[in-house]
N, C-alpha and C positions, 0 to 999 in steps of 0.2 A: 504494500500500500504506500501511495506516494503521498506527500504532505496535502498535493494539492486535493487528491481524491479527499483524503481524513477533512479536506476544509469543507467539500463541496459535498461529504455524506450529515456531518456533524451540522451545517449551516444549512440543508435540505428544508422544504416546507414545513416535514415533519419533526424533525429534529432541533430547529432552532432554538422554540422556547426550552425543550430539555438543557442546550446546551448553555441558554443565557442564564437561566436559574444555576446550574452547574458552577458556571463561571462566579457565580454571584454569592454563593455556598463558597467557593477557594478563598476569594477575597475576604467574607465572613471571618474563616476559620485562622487565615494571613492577620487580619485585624486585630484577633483576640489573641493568639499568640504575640503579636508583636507590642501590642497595648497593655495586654495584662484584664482588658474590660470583656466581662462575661453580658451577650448583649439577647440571652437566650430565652426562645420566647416558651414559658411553662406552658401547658396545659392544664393546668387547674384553671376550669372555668370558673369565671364569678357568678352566672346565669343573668347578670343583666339584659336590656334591652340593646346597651351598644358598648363599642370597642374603647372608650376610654378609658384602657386598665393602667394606672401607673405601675403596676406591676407587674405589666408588659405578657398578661396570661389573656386567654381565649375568652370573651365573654359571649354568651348564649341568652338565651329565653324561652320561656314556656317550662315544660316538663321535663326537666335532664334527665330521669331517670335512663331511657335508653342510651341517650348519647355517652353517658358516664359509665353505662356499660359496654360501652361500642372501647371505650377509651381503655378500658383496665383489661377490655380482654387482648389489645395492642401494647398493654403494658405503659401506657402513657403519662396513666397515674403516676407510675416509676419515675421508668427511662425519661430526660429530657428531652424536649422536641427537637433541640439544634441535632442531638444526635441522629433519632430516627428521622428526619427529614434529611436529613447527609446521604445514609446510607442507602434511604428509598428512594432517595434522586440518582446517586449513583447507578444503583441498580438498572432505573428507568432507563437511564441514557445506553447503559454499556446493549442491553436488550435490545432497545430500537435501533443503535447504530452499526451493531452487527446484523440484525434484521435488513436494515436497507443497503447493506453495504453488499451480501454476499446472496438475496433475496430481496433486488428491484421489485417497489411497489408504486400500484399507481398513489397519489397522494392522499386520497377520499378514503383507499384503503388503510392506508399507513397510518392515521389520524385514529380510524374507529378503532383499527388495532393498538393503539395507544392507551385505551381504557381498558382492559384484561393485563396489559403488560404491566402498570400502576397499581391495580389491585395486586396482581403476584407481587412485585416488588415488595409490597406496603406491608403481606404476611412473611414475605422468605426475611426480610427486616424484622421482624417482632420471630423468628426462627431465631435469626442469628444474634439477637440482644437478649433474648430467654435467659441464657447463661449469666448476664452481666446483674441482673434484678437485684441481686443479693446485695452486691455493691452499691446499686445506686440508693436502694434503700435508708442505706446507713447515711447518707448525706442526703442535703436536699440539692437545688439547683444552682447552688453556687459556690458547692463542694464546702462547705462547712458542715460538721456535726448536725447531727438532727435536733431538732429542738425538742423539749417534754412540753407538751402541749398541754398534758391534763392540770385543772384550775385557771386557763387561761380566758377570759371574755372576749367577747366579740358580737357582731351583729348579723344575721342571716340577712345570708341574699336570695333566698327563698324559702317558702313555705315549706315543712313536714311535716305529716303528722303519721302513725304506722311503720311501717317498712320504709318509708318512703327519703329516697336518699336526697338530699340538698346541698348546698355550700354555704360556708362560714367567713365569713372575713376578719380580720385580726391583727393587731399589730406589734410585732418585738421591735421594740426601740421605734424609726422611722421606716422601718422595713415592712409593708404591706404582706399579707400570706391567706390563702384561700385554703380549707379545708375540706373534705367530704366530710358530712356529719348525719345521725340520725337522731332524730326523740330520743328520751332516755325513756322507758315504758311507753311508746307510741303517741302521747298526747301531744296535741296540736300545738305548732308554733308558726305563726305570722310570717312571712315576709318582713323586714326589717326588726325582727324583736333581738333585745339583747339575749344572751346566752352564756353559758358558761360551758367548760367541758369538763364531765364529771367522769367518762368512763371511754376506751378505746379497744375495738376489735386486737385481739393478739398481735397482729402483721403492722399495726401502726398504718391502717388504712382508711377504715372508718373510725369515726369519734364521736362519742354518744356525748347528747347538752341536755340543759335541763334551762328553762326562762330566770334569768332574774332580773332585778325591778334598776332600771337607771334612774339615778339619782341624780 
């Protein structure tokens, strides 16, 4: 393969945006090594209405229940996203651009087959970080020690009441931090109510609150 081919398979209809993201993933990675600044975007959603997270995490709405399991079964709740978006872009590109390189496709093709190559990717990625859970566990997203959360307040950013899983917001020191949280004995809590954390699943995954009164 010659340079110029590798320019004109990688920069193809199909392949650009893989390879502008790619590009933009290096420089990322160039940034933070050379800065020292961790600029990674968590996945702990807050369930808002919109993206204004100073804590630079995913905000949603409605129901999280499914999406918040869509997330822990990718391991996301863990793993950071800078990682698994690295290595599921990675993925993407090296697939399609052996795909068009050694298997010309028309472009309309090339494009639809673009979504099954993404979804593989997204699983053979949460395959290949499996291993790593244990590790990221023990710290959070900016490689510090994990915090003891239990006794700490905060305010839900939405409603539980049952089963029913929500997120917490919180603050150490100036440092914003979203939690998954359930009722402590299932009874109802509001959208915006204060909380405290009284009790946490084994795995430091979930974390059971109980209402107290702000003063």
């Amino acid at each position: 393969m010659t340079f110029q081919e590798f320019l004109d398979v990688a920069f193809s209809p199909v392949n650009t945006v893989l390879s502008v993201l790619l590009a933009m993933t290096v420089i990322y990675w160039l940034f933070t090594i050379l800065t020292g600044l961790d600029i990674d975007i968590g996945i702990d959603s807050d369930l808002d209405a919109d993206l204004d997270a100073p804590d630079g995490h995913v905000h949603l709405s409605d129901d999280p229940s499914m999406w918040l399991q869509f997330l822990k079964f990718l391991n996301l709740d863990i793993v950071p996203m800078a990682y698994f978006l690295t290595i599921s872009l990675l993925i993407s590109w090296l697939i399609s651009f052996y795909l068009n390189f050694y298997l010309p496709l028309p472009t309309w093709l090339g494009v639809v087959i673009l979504i099954p190559v993404l979804i593989s990717s997204v699983l053979v990625t949460r395959i290949i970080l499996k291993p790593l859970t244990p590790f990221f566990r023990e710290i959070n997203h900016k490689g510090e020690k994990a915090y003891d959360f239990l006794g700490r307040q905060g305010r839900l950013k939405s409603g539980i009441q049952g089963d029913k899983i929500g997120m917490m917001e919180l603050f150490i020191g100036n440092d914003p931090m979203t939690l998954m949280v359930k009722s402590k004995g299932g009874k109802l809590l509001e959208h915006g109510a204060y909380v405290m954390i009284v009790d946490e699943e084994p795995h430091k995954r979930i974390y059971y609150v109980e209402r107290i009164i702000q003063i």
